[in-house]
KEDRENKE-606036 format. One record per atom (N, C-alpha, C): residue in one letter; x, y, z; chain. Coordinates in steps of 0.001 Angstrom, whole numbers, padded with zeros to 6 digits. Layout:
<rs>
A|X|Y|Z|A;
...
</rs>
This chain:
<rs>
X|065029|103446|097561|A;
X|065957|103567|096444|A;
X|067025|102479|096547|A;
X|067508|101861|095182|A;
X|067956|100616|095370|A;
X|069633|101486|096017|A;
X|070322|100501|096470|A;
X|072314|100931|096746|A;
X|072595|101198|095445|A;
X|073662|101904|095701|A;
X|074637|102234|094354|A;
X|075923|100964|093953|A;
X|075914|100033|092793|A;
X|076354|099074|093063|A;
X|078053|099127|092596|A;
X|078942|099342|093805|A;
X|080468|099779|093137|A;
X|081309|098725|092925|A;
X|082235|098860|091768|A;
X|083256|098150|091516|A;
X|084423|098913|091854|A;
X|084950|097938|092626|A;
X|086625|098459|092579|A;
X|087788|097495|091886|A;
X|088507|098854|090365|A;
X|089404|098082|090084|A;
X|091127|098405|090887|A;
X|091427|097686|091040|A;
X|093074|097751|091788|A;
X|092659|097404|093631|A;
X|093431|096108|094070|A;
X|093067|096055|095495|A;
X|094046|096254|096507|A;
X|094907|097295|095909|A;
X|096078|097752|096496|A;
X|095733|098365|097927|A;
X|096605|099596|098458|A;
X|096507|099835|099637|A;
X|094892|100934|099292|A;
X|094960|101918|098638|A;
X|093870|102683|098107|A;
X|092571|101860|098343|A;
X|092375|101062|097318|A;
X|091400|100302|096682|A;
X|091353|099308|097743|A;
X|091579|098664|098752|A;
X|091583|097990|100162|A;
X|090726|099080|101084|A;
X|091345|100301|101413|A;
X|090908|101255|102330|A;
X|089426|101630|101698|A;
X|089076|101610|100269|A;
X|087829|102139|099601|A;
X|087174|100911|099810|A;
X|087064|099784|099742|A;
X|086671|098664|099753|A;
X|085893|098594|101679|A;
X|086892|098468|101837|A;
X|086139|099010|103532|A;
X|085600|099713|104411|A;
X|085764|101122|103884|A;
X|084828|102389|103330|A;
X|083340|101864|103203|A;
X|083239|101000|101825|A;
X|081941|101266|101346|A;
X|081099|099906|101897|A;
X|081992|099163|102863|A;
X|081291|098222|103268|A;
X|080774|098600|104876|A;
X|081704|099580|105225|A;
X|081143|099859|106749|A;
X|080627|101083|107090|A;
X|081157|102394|106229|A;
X|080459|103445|105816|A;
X|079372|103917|105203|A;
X|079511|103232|104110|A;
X|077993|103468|103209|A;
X|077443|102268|102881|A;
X|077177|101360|103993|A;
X|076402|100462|103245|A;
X|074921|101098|103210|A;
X|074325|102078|103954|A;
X|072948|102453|103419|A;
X|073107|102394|101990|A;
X|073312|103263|101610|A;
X|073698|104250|100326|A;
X|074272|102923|099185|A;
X|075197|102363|099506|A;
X|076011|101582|098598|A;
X|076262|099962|098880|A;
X|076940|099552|097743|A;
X|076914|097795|097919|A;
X|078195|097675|096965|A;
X|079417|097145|097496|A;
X|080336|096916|096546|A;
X|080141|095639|096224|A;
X|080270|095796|094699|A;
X|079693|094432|094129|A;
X|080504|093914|093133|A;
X|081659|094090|093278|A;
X|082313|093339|092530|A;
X|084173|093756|093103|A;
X|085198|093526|092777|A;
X|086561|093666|093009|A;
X|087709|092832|091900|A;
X|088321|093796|091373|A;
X|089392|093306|090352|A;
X|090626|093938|090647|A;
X|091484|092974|089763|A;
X|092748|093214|090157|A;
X|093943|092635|089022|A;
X|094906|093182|088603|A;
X|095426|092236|087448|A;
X|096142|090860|088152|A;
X|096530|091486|089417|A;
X|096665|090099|090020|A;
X|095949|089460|091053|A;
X|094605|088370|090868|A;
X|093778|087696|090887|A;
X|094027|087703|092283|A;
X|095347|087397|093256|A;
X|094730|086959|094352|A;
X|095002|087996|095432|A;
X|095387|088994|094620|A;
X|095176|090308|095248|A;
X|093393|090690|095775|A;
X|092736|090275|094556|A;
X|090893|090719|094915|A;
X|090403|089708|095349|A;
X|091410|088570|095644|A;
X|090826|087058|096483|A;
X|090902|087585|098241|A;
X|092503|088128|097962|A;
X|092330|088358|099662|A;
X|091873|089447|099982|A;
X|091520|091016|099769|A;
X|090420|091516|099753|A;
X|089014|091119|099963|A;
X|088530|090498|099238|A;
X|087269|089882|099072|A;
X|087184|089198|100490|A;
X|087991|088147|100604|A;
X|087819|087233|102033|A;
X|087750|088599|103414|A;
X|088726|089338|103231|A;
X|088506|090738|104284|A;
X|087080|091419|104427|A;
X|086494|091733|103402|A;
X|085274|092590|103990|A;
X|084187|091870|103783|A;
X|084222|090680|102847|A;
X|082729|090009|102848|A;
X|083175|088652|102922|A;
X|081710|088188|102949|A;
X|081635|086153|103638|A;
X|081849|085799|102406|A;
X|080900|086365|101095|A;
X|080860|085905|099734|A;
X|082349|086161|098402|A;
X|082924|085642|097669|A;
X|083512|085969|096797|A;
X|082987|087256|096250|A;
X|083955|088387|095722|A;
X|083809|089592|094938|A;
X|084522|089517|094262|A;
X|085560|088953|094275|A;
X|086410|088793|093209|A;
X|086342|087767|091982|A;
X|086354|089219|090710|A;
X|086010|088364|089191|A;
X|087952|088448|088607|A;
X|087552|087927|087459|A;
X|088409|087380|086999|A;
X|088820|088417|085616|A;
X|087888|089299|085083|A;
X|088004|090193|084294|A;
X|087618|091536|084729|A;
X|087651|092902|083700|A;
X|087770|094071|083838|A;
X|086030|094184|083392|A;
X|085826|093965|082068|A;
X|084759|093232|082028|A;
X|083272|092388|082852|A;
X|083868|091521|083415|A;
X|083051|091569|084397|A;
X|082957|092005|085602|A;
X|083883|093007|086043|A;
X|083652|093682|087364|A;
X|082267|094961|086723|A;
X|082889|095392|085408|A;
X|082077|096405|084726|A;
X|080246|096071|084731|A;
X|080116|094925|084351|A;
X|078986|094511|084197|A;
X|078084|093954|085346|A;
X|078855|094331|086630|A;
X|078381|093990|087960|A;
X|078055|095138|088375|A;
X|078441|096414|088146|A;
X|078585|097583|089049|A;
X|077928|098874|088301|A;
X|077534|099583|088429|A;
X|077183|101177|087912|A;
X|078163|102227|088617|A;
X|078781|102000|089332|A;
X|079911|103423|089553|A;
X|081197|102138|089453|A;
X|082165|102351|088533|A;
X|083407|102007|089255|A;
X|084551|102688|089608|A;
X|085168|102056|090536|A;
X|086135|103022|090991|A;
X|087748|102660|090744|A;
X|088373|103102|090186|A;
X|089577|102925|089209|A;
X|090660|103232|090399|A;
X|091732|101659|090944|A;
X|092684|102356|091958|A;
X|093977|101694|091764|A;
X|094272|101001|090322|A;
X|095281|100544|089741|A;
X|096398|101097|089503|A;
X|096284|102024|088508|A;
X|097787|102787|087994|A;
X|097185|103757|086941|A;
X|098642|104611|086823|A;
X|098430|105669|085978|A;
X|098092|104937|085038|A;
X|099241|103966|084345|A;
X|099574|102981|083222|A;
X|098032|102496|082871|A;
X|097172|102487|083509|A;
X|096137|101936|083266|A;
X|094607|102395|083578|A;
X|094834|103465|084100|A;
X|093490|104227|084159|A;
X|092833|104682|083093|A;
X|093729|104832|081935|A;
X|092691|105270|080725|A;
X|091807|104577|080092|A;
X|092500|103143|079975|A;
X|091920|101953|079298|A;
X|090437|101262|080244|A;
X|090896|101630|081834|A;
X|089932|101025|082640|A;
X|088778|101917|082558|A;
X|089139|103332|082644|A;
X|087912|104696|082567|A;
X|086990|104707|080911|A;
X|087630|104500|080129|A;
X|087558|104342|078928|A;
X|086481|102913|078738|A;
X|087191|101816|078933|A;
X|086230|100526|079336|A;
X|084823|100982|079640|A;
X|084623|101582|081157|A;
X|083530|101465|082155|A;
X|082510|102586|081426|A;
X|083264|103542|081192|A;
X|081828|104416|079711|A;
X|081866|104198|078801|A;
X|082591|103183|077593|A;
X|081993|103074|076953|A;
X|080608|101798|077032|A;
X|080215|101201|078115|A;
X|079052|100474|078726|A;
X|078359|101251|079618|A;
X|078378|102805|079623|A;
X|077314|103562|080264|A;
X|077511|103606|081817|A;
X|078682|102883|082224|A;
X|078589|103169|083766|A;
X|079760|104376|083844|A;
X|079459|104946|085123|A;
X|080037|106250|085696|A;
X|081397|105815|086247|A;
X|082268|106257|086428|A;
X|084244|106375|086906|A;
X|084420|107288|087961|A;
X|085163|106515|088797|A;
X|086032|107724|089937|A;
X|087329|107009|089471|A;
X|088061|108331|088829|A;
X|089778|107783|089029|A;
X|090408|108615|089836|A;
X|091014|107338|089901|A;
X|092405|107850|091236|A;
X|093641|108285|090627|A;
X|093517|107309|090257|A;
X|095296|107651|089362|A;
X|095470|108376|088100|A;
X|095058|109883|088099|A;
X|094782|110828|087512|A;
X|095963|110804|086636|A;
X|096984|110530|086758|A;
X|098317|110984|085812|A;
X|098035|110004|084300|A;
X|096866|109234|084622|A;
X|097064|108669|083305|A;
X|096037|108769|082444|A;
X|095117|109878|082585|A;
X|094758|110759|081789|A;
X|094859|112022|081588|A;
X|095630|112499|081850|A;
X|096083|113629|081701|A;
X|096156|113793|080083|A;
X|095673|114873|079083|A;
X|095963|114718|077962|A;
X|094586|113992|077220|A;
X|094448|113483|077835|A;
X|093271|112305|077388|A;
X|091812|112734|078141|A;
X|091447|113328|078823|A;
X|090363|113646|079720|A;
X|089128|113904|078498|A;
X|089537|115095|077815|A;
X|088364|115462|076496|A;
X|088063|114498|075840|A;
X|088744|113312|075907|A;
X|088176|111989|074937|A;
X|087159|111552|075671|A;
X|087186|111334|077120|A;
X|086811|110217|077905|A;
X|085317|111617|078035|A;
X|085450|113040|078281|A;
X|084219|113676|078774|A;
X|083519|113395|077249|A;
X|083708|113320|075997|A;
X|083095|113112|074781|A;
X|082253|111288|075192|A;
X|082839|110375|075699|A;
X|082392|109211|075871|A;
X|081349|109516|076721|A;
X|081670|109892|078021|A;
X|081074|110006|078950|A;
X|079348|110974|078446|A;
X|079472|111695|077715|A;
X|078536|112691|077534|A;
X|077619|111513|076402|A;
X|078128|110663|075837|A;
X|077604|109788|074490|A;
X|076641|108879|075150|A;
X|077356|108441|076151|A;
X|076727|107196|077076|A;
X|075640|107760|078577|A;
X|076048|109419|078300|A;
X|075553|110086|079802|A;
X|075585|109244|080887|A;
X|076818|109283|081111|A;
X|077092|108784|082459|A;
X|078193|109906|083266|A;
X|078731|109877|083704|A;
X|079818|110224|084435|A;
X|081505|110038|084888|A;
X|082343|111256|085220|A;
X|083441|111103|085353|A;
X|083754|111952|086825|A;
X|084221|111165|088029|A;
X|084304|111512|089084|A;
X|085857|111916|089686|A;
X|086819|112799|089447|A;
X|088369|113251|089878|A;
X|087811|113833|091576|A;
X|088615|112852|092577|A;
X|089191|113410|094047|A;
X|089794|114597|093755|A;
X|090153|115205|094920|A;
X|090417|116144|094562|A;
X|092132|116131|095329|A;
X|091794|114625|095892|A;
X|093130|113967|096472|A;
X|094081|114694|097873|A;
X|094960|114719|097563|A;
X|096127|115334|098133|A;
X|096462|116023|098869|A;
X|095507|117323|097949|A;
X|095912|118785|098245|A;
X|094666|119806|098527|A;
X|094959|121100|098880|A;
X|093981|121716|099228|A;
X|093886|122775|098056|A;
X|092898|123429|097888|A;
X|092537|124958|097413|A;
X|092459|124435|095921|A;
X|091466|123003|095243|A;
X|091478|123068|093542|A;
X|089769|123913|093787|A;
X|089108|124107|094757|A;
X|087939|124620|094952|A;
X|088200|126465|094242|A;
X|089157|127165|094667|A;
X|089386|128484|094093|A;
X|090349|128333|092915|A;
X|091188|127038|092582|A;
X|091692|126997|091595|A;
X|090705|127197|090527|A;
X|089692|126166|090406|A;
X|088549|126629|089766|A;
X|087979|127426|089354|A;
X|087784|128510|090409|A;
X|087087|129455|090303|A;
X|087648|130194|089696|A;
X|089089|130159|090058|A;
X|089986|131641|089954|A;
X|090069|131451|087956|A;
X|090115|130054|087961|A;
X|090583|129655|086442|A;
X|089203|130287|085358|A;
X|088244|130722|085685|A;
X|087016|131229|085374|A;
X|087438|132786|084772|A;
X|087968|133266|085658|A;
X|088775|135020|085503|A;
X|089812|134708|084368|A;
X|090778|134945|085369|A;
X|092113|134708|084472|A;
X|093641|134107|085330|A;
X|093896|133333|085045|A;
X|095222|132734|086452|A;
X|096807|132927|085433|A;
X|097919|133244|086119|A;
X|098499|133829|085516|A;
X|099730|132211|085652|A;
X|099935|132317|086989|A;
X|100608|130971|087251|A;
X|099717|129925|088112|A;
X|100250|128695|088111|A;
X|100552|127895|089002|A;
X|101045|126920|089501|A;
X|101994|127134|090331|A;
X|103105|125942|090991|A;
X|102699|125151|092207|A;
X|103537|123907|091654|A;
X|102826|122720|092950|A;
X|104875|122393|093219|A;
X|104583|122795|094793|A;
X|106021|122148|094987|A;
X|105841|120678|096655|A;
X|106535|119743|095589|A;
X|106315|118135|096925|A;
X|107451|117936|097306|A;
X|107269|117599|098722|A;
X|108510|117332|099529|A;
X|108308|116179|099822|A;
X|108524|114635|099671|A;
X|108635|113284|100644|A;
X|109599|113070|100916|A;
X|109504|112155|101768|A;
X|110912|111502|101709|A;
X|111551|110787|101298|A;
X|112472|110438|100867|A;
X|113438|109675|099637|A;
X|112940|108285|099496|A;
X|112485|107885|100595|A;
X|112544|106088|100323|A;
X|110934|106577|099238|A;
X|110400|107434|099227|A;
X|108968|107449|098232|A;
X|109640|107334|097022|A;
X|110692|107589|096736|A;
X|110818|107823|094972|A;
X|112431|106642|094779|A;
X|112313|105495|095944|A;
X|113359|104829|095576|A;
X|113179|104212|094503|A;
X|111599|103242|094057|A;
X|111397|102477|092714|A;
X|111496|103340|091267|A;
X|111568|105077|091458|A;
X|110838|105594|090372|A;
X|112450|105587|089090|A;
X|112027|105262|088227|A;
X|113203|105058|086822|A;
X|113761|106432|086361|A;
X|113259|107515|086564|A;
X|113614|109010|086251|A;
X|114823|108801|087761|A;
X|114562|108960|088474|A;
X|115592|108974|089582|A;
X|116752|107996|089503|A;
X|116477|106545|089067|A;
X|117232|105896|088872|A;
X|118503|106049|087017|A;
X|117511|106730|086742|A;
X|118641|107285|085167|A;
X|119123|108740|085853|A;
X|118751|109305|086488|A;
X|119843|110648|086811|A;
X|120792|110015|087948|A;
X|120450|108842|088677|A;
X|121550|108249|088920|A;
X|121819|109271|090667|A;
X|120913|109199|091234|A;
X|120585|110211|092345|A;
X|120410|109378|093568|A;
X|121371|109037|094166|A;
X|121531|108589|095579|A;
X|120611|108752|096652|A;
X|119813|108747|096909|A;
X|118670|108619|097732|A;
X|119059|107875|098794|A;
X|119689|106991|099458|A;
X|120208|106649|100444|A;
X|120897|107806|101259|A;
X|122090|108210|100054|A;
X|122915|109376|101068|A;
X|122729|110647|101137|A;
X|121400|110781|100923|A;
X|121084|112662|100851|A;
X|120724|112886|102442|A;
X|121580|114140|102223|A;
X|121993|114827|104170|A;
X|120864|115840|103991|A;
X|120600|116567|102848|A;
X|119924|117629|102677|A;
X|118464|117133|101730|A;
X|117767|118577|101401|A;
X|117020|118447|100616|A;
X|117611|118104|098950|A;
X|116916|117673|097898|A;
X|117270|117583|097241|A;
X|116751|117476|095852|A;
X|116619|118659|094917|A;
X|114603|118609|093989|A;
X|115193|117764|093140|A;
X|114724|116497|092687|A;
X|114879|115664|091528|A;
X|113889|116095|090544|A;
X|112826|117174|090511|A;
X|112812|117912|088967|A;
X|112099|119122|089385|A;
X|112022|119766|087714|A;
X|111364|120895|088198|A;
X|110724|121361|086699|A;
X|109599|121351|086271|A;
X|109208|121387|084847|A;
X|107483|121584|084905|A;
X|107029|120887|083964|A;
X|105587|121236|083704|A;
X|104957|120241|084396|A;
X|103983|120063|084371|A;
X|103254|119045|084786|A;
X|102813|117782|084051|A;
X|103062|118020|082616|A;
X|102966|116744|081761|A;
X|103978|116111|082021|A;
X|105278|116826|081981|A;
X|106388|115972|082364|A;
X|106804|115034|083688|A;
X|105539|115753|084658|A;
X|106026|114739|086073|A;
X|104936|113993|086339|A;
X|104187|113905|086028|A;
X|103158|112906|085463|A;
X|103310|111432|084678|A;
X|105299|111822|083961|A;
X|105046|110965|083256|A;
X|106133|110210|083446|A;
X|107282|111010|084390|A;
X|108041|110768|085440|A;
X|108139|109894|086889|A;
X|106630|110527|087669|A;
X|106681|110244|088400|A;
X|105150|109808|089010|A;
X|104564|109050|087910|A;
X|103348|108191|088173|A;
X|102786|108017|089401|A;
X|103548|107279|090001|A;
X|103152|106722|091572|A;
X|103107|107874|092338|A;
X|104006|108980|092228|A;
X|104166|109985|093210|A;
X|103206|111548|093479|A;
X|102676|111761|092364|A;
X|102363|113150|092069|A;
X|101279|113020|091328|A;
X|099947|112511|091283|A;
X|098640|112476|090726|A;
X|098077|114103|091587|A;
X|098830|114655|092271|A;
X|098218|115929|092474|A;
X|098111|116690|091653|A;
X|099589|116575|091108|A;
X|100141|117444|089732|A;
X|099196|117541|088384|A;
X|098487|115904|088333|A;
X|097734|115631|087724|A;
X|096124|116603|087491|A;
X|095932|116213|089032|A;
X|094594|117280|089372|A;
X|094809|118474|089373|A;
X|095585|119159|089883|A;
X|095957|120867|089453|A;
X|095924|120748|087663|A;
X|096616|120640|087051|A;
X|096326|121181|085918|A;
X|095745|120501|085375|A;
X|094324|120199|085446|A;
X|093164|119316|085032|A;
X|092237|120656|085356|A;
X|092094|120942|086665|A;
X|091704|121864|087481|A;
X|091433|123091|086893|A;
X|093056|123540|086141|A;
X|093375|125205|085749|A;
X|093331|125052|084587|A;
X|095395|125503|084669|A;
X|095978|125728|083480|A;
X|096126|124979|082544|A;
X|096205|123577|082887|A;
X|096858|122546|081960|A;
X|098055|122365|082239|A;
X|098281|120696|081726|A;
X|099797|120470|082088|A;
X|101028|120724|081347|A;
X|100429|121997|080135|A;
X|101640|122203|079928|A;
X|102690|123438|081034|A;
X|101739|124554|081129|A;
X|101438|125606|081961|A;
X|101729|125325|083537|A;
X|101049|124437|084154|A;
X|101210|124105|085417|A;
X|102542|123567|085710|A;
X|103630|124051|086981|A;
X|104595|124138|087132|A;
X|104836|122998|088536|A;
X|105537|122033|088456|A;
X|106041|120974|089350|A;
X|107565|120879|090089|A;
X|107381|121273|091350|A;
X|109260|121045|091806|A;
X|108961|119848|092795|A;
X|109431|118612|092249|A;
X|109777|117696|093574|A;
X|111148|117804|093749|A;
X|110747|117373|095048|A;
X|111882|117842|096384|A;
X|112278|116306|097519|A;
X|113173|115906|097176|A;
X|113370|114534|098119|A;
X|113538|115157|099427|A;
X|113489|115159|100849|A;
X|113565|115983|101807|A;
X|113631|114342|102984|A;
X|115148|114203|103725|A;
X|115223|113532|104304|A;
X|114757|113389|105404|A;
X|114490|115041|105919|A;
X|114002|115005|107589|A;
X|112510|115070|107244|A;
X|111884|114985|106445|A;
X|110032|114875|106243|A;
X|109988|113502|106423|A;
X|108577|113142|107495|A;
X|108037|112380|107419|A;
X|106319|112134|107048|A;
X|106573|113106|106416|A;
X|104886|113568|105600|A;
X|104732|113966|104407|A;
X|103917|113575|103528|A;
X|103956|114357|102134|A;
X|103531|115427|102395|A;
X|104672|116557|101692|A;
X|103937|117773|101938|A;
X|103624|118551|100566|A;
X|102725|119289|100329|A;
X|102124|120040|099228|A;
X|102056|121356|099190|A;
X|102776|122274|098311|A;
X|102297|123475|098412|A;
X|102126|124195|097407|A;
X|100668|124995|096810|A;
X|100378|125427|096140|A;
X|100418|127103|095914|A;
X|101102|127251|094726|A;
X|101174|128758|094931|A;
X|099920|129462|093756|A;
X|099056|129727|093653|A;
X|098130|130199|092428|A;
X|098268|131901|092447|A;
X|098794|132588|090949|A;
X|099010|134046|091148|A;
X|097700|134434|089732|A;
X|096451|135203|090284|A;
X|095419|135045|089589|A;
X|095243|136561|089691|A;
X|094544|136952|088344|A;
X|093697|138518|088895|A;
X|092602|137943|089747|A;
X|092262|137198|090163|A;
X|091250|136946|091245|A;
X|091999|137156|092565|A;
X|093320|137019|092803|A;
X|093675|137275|094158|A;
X|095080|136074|093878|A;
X|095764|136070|095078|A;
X|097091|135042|094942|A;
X|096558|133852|096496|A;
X|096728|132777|095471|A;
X|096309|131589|096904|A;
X|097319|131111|097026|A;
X|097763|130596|098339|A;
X|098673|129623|099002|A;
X|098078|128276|099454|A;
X|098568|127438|099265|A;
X|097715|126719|100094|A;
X|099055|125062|100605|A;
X|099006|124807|102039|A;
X|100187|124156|101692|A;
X|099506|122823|103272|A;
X|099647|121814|102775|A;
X|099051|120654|103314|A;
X|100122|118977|103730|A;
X|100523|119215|104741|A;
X|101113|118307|105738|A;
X|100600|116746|105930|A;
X|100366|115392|104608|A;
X|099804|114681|105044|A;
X|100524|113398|105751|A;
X|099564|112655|106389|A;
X|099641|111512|107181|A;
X|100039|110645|105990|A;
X|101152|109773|105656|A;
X|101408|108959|105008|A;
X|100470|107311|105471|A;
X|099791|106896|103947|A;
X|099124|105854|104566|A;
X|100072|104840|105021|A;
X|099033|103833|105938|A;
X|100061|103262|106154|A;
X|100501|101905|105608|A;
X|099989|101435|104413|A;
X|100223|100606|103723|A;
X|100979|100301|101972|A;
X|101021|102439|102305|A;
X|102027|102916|101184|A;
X|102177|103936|101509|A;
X|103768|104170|101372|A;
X|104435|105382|101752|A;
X|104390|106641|100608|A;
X|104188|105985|099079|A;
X|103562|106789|098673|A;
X|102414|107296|097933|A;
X|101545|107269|098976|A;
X|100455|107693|098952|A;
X|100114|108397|100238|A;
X|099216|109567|100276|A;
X|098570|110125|101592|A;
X|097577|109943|101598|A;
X|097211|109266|103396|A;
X|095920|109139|103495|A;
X|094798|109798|102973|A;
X|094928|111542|103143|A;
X|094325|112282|103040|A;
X|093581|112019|101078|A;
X|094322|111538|100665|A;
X|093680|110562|098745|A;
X|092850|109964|099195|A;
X|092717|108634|099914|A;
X|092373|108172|100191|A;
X|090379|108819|100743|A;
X|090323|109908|101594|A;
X|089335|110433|102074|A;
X|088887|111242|101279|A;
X|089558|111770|100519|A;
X|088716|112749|099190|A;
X|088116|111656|098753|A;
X|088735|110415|098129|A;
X|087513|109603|097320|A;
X|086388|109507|098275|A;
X|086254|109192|099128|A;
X|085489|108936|100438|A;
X|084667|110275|100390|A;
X|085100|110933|100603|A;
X|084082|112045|100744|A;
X|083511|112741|099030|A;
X|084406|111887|098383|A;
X|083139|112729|096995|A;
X|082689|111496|096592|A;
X|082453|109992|097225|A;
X|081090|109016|097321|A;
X|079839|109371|098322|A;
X|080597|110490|099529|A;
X|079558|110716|099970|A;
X|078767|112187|099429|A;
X|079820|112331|098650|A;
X|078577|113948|097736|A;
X|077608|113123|097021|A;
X|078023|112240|096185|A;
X|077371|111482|095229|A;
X|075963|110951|095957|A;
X|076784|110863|097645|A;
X|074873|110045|097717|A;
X|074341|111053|098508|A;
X|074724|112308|098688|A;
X|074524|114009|099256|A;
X|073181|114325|098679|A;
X|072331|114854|099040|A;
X|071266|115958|098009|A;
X|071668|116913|097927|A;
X|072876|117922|098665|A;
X|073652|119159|098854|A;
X|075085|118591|098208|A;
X|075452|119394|097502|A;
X|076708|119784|097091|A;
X|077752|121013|097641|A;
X|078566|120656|098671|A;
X|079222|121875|099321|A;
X|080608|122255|098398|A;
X|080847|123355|097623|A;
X|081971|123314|096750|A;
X|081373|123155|096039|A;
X|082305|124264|094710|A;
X|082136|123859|093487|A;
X|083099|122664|092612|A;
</rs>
């Protein structure tokens, strides 16, 4: 059976770590065959890192037309247009940066179903969207996602910088919001694509409930999920390793994509 031939768009810290993944992990299984980036010599120096040959193209376009799975590791700002791109030419999507379809998902499963191809969501972050699922089948009454990082994660973000919130001098904890999940999604892009996947998952983002929490003495993203269901009440609360080439991001993103390329080349599916 021929490799599965992947594109990766964005060659950030994500899309670097996936890139080397699929060159030393799955090369049975897979062949990354192409690498983009909006800035060009971002997928130049990538490219020189895991292979002898150039991978790096020059369009979105032609990474598309090199690859049958691509894998989307750019931005919220831009995951719709890139997911959107790659089915409407019949190839299959893993996005990462879930916050930027949020709202938009039923367009892209209507594409996706036109072209029969596929749409692949990590499950990222956090733990327990496996009974979120399920539970969302019955009936789920709530569910809250509350994040703790630490301040220097949300120094670039513009919501923090218009409430005008000192992040240098916080002694204590300190929640810079607390609302639905459409709203911190749209807030806080870079930070909370979990938020994204929970109510993708369940309720939806109007329903699904978000408290970030700046927390000076954390040195881990932490996650905790509260789900109150007639199926039962889940907790679920997850301590990650900050990567180390972005503080905000957790490794643990990083290995969900990783491990649902290796369902993809699985004959078993563990989880629903």
């Amino acid at each position: 059976m021929a490799r599965l031939k992947i594109g990766i768009v964005g060659c950030g810290a994500i899309g670097s770590s996936l890139a080397g993944a699929i060159v030393s992990d799955f090369s049975k299984d897979a062949q990354l065959s192409a690498l983009f980036d909006f800035d060009i010599t971002k997928a130049q120096r990538l490219s020189s890192k895991v292979k002898r040959n150039s991978l790096a193209v020059e369009t979105l376009v032609q990474l598309i037309r090199k690859s049958r799975l691509v894998i989307e590791c750019a931005s919220a700002g831009s995951s719709f247009d890139i997911a959107k791109t790659a089915l409407m030419d019949s190839k299959d999507v893993l996005i990462m940066s879930v916050g930027g379809v949020v709202g938009k998902l039923p367009y892209l499963i209507s594409l996706a179903k036109k072209n029969k191809c596929r749409i692949f969501i990590p499950s990222g972050a956090i733990a327990g969207v496996d009974a979120l699922k399920a539970a969302s089948l019955y009936k789920i009454k709530k569910v809250t996602l509350t994040t703790r990082k630490n301040p220097v994660s949300f120094e670039s973000v513009e919501y923090v910088k218009r409430k005008r919130i000192n992040l240098k001098g916080l002694a204590r904890d300190k929640v810079l919001f607390f609302g639905p999940a459409k709203e911190a999604v749209k807030h806080f892009p870079q930070n909370i694509n979990v938020a994204a996947v929970l109510s993708l998952a369940g309720i939806g983002e109007e329903r699904t409930l978000v408290k970030i929490i700046a927390s000076p003495k954390t040195k881990r993203n932490i996650h905790e999920i509260q789900i109150d269901s007639e199926a039962g009440e889940i907790f679920t609360r997850v301590e990650n390793i900050l990567h180390p080439d972005n503080p905000k991001t957790s490794y643990l993103a990083v290995l969900s994509a990783m491990a649902t390329l290796r369902q993809i080349f699985m004959p078993v599916k563990i989880g629903n």
